[in-house]
NUTINU-388362 format. One record per residue (C-alpha): residue number from 0; residue in three letters; chain; x, y, z negated. Coordinates in steps of 0.05 Angstrom, whole numbers. Example, Ala and Ser with C-alpha at 12.3 -4.5 7.8 and 13.67 -1.06 7.14 Angstrom:
<rec seq="0" type="Ala" mol="A" u="246" v="-90" w="-156"/>
<rec seq="1" type="Ser" mol="A" u="273" v="-21" w="-143"/>
//
This chain:
<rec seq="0" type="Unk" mol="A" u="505" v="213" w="402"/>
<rec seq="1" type="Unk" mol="A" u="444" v="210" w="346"/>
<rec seq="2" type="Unk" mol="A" u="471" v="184" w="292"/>
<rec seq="3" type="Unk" mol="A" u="424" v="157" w="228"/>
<rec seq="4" type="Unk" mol="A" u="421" v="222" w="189"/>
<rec seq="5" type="Unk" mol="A" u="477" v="235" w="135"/>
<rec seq="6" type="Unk" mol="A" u="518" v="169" w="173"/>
<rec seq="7" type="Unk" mol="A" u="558" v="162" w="220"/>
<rec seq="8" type="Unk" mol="A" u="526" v="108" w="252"/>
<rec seq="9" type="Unk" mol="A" u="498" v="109" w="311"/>
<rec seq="10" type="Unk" mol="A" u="420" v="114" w="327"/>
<rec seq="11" type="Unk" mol="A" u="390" v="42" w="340"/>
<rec seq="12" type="Unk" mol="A" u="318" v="7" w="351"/>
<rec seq="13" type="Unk" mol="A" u="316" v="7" w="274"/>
<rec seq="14" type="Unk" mol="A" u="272" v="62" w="247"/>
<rec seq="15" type="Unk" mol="A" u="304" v="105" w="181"/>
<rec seq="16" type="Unk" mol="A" u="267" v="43" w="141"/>
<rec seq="17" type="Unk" mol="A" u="290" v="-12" w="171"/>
<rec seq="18" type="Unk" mol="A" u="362" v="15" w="178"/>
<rec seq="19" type="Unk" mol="A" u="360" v="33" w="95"/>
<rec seq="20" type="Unk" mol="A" u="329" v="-33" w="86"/>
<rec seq="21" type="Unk" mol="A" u="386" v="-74" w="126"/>
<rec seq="22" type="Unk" mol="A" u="447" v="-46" w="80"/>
<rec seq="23" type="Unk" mol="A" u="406" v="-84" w="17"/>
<rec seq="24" type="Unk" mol="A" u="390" v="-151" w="47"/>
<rec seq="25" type="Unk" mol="A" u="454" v="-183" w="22"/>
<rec seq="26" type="Unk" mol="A" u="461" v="-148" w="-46"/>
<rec seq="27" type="Unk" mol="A" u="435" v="-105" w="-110"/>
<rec seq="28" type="Unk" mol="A" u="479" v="-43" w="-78"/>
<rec seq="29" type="Unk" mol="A" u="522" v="-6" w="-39"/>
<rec seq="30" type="Unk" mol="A" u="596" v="4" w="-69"/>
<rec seq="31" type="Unk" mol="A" u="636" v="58" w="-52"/>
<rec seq="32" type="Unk" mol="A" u="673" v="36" w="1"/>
<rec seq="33" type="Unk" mol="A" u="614" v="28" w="40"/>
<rec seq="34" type="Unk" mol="A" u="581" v="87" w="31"/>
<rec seq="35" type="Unk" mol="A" u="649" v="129" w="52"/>
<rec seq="36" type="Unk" mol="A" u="646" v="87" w="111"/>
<rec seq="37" type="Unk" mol="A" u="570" v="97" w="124"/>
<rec seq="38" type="Unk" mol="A" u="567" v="174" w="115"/>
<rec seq="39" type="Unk" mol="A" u="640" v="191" w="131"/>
<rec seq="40" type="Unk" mol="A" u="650" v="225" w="56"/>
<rec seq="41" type="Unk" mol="A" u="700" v="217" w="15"/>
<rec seq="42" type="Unk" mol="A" u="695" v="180" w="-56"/>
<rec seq="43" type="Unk" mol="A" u="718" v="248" w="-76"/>
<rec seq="44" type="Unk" mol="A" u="659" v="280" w="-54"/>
<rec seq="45" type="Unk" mol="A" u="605" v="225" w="-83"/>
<rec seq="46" type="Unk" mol="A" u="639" v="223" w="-147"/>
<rec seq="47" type="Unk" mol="A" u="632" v="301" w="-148"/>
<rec seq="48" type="Unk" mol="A" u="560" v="300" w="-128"/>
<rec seq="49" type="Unk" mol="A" u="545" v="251" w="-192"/>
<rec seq="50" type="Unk" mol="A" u="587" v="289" w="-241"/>
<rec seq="51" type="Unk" mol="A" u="542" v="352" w="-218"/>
<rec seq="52" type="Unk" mol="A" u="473" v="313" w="-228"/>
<rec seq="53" type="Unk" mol="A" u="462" v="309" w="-150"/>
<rec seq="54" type="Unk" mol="A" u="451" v="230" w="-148"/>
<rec seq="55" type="Unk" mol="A" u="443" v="182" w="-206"/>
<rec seq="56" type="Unk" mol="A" u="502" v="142" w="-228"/>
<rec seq="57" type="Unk" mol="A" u="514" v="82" w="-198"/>
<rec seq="58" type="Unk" mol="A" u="502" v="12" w="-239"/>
<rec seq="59" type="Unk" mol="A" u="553" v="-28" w="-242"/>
<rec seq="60" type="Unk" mol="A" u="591" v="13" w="-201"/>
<rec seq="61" type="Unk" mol="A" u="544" v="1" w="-142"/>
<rec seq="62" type="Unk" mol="A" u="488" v="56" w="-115"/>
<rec seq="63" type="Unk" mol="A" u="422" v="31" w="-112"/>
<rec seq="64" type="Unk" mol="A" u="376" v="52" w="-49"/>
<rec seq="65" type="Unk" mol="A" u="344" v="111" w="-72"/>
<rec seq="66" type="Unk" mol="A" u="417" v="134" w="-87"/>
<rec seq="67" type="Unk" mol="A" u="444" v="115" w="-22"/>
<rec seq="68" type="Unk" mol="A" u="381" v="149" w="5"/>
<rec seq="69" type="Unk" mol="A" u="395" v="212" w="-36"/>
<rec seq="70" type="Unk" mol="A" u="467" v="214" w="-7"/>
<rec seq="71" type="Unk" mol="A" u="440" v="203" w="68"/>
<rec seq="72" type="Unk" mol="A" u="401" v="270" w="53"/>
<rec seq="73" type="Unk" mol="A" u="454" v="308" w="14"/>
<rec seq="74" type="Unk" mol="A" u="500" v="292" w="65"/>
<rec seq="75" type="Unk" mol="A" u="462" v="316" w="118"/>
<rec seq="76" type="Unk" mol="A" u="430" v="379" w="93"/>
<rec seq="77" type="Unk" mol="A" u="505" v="403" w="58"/>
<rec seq="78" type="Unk" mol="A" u="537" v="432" w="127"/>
<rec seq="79" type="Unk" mol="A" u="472" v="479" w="142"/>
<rec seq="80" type="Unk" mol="A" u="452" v="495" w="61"/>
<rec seq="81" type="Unk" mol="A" u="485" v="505" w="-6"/>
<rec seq="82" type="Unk" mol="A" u="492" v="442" w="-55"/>
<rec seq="83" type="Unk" mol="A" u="455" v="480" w="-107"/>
<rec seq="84" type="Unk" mol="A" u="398" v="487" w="-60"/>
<rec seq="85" type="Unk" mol="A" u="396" v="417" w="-34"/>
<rec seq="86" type="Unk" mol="A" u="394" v="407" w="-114"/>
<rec seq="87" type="Unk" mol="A" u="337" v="453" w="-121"/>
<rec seq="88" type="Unk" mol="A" u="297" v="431" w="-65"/>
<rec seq="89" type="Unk" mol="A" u="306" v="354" w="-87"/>
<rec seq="90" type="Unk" mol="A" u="295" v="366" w="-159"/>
<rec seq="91" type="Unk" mol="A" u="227" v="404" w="-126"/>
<rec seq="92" type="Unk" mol="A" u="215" v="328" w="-96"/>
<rec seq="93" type="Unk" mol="A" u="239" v="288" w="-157"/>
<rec seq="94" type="Unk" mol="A" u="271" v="309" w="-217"/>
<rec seq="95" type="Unk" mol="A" u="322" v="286" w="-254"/>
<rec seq="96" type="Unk" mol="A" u="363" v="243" w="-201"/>
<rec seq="97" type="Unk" mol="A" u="376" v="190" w="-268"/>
<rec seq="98" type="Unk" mol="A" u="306" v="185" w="-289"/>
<rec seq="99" type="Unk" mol="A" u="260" v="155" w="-237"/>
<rec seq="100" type="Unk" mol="A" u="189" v="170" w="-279"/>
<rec seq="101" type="Unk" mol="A" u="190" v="242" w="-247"/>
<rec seq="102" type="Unk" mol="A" u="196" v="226" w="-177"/>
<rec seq="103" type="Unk" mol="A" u="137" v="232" w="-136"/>
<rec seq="104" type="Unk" mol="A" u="174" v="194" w="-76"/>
<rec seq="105" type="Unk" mol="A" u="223" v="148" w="-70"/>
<rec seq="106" type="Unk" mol="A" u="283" v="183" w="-42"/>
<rec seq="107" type="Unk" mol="A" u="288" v="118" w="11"/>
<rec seq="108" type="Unk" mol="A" u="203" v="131" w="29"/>
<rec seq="109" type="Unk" mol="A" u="229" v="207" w="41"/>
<rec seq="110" type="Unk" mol="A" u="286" v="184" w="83"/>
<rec seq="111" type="Unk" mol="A" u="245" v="146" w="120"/>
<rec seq="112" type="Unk" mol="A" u="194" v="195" w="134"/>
<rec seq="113" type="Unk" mol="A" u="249" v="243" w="153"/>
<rec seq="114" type="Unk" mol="A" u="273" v="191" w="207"/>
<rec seq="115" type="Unk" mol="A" u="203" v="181" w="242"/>
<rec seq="116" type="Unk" mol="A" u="203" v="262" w="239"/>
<rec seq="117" type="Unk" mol="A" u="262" v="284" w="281"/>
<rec seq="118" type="Unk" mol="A" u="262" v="211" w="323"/>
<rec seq="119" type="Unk" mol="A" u="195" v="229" w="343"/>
<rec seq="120" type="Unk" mol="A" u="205" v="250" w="430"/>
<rec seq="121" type="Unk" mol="A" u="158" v="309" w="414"/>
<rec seq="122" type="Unk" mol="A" u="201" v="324" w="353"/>
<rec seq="123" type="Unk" mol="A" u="219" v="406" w="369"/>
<rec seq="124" type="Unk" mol="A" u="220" v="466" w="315"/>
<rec seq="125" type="Unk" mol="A" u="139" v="483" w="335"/>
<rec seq="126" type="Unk" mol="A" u="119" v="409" w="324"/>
<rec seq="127" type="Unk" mol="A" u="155" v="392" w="258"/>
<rec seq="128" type="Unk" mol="A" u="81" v="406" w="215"/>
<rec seq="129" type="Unk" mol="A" u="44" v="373" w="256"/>
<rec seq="130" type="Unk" mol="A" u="93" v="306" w="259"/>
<rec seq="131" type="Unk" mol="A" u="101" v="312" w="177"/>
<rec seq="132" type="Unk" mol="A" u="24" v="312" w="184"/>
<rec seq="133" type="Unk" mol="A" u="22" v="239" w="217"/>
<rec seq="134" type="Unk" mol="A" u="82" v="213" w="180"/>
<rec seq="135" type="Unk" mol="A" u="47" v="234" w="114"/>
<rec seq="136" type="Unk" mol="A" u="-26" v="215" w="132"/>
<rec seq="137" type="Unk" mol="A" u="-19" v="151" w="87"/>
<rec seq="138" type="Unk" mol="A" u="19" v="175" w="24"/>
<rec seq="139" type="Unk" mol="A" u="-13" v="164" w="-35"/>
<rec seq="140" type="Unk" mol="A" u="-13" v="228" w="-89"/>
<rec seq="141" type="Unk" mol="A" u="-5" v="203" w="-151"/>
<rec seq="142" type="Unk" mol="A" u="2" v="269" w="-190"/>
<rec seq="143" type="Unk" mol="A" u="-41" v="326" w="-160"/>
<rec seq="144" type="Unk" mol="A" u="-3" v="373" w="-108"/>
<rec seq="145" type="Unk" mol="A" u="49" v="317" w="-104"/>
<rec seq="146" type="Unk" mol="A" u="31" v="308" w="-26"/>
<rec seq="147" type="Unk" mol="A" u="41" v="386" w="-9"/>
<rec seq="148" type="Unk" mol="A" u="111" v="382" w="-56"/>
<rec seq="149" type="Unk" mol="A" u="142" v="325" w="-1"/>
<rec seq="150" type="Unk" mol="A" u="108" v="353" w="58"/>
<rec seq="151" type="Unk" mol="A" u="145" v="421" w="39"/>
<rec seq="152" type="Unk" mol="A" u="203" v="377" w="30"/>
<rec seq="153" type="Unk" mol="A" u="206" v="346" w="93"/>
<rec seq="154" type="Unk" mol="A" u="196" v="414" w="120"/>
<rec seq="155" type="Unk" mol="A" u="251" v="436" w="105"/>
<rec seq="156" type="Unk" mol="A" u="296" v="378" w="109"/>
<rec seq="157" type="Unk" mol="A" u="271" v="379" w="180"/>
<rec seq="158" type="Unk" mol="A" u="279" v="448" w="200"/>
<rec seq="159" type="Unk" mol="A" u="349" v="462" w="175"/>
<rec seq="160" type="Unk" mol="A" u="378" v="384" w="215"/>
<rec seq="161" type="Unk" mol="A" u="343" v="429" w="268"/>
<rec seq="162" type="Unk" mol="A" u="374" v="492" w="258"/>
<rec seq="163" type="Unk" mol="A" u="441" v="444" w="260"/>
<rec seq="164" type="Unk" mol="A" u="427" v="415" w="333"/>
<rec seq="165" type="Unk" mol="A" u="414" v="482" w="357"/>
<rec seq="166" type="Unk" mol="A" u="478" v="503" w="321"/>
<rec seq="167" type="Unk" mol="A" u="517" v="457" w="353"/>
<rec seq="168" type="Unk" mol="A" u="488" v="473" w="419"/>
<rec seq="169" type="Unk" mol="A" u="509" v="543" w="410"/>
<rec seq="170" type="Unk" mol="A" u="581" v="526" w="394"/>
<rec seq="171" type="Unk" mol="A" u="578" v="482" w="458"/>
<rec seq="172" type="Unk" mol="A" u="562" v="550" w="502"/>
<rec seq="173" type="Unk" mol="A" u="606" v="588" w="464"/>
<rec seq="174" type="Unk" mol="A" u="656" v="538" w="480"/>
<rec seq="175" type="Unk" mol="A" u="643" v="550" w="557"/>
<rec seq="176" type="Unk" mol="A" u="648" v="626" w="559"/>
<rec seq="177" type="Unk" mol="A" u="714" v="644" w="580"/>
<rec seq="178" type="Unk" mol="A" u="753" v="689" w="538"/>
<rec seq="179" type="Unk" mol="A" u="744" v="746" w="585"/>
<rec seq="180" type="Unk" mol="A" u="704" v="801" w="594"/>
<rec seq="181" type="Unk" mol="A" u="669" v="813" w="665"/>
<rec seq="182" type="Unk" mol="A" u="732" v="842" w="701"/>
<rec seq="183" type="Unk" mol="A" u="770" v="781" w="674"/>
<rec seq="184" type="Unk" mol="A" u="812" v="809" w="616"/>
//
């Protein structure tokens, strides 16, 4: 089952944008309820991740969608990569997770071009570039280099949920082998 990434809710027809977009139609926010429900955290975990500087607090104790975008990622980068390096590698992206004038992308826009990435049918480890390549074609580069900073991003945002479905379909074998060796002890 493909699930959004960082949810646990199940691929649809929507793409990554329309999906984000949908959870904001009837309000300013997602409270936390919601989001444990969406990404199968616990509030333990989300209030961690803003105490460390990972996501922005939430206003009025409701995330906004860059937030909820920013926890979609975190979420489903943590199992395969360090916190601190999903830190790093955002920060790389945009900044200070409180202070919106340093991004170069909204966290939902990267999200989104994550989505149409690995739900492309040619998306496989040797195509990644070139997919980032089409999903990209349109941004707009506000601050010189800002283009090659998400397309790095989405690199490797792409690569390691990669490196987690091949993961998983190692375990899978492994799971088959029997727990004998060739003369069957």
């Amino acid at each position: 089952m493909a699930c959004y990434p960082g949810t646990v809710i199940e691929k649809g027809e929507l793409s990554g944008e329309q999906f984000l977009e949908g959870m904001f139609m009837a309000g300013k926010g997602l409270v936390m309820q919601q989001l444990t429900e969406i990404t199968g955290l616990g509030s333990p975990a989300i209030f961690n991740w803003v105490n460390r500087g990972f996501i922005a607090h939430p206003i009025e104790r409701r995330y906004n969608k860059k937030t909820v975008a920013r926890i979609f990622i975190i979420n489903m980068l943590r199992e395969m990569i360090s916190l601190d390096d999903i830190k790093k590698l955002l920060t790389y992206v945009n900044g200070n997770p409180d202070d919106r004038n340093d991004d170069i992308i909204p966290e939902s826009k990267l999200y989104a071009y994550l989505c149409n990435v690995i739900f492309a049918e040619n998306f496989r480890l040797e195509t990644i570039d070139e997919l980032i390549d089409t999903t990209i074609q349109n941004y707009s580069e506000q601050i010189a280099g800002a283009k090659t900073r998400v397309k790095t991003a989405l690199s490797i945002i792409c690569k390691v949920y990669r490196a987690e479905d091949i993961l998983k379909d190692c375990k899978t074998q492994l799971d088959k082998i029997e727990n004998k060796n060739i003369f069957g002890r």
